[in-house]
N, C-alpha and C positions, 0 to 999 in steps of 0.2 A: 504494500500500500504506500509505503513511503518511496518507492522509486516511483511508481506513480503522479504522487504530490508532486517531488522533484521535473521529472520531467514536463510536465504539465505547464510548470512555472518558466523553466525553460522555452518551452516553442511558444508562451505567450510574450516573451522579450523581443523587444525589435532588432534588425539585425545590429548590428556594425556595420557599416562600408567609407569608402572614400569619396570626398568632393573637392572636386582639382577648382580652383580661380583665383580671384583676386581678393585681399585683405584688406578693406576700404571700411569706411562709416557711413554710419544710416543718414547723414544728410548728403551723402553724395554716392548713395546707395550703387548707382551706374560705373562706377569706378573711374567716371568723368571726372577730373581734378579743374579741369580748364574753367568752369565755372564760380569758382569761388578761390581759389588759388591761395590758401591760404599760409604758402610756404613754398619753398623754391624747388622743393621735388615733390612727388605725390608720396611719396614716406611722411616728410613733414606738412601737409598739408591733410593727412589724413590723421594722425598723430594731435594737431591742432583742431582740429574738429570736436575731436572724441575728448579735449581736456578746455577749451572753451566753450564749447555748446554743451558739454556733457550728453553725447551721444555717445551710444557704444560701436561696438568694431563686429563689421559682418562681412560674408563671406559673396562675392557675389560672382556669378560662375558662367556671367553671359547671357543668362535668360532670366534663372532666378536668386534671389536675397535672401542669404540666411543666417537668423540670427543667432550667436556662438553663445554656449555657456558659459565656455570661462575669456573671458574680459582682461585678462591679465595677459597669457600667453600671443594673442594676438599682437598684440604691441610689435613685439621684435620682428614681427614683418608684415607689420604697416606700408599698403602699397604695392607687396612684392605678390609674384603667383606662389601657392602652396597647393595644397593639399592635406586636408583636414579629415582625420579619422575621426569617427563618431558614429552616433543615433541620431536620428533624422525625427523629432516629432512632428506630423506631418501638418497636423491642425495650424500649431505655433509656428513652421517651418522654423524650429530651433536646431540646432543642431548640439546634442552633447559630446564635445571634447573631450578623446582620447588622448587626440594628440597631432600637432600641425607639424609640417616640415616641407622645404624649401620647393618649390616647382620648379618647371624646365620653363 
């Protein structure tokens, strides 16, 4: 009965997968910097968004935007392409952070 319970719990978890884009903020969710330029790269102008406007750092992959759990680890690539492992809730289009690293 209890392998059971276990398993159960299990296939009701969402997967894990990968989402490849870019590390931007929700006011320039498009990964468009040219519009507000708040900095002389789009590191720092994304970086400047997310500590003056107090918006957070989201993922945005081309089509769609998604919002990251942890708010911290984004930072160090602010702007850059990655690739973010995670959970994907699909309602919040949040994404929970495993863990991000550098893209091509």
């Amino acid at each position: 009965m209890c392998c059971i319970v276990a398993l159960s719990a299990l296939s009701a978890m969402p997967d894990e997968r990968s989402f490849a884009g870019t590390i931007t903020d929700e006011m320039c969710s498009n990964a468009d910097h040219s519009q507000m330029q708040m900095g002389p790269t789009d590191e720092a102008c994304v970086k400047a968004c997310v500590e003056d406007h107090g918006v957070g750092f989201v993922l945005f992959d081309g089509r769609n935007v998604y919002k990251l759990s942890d708010q911290r680890l984004p930072e160090r690539f602010a702007g850059k392409k990655v690739t973010v492992t995670g959970t994907l809730d699909a309602k919040t289009k949040t994404i929970r952070v495993d863990s991000i690293r550098a893209g091509e």
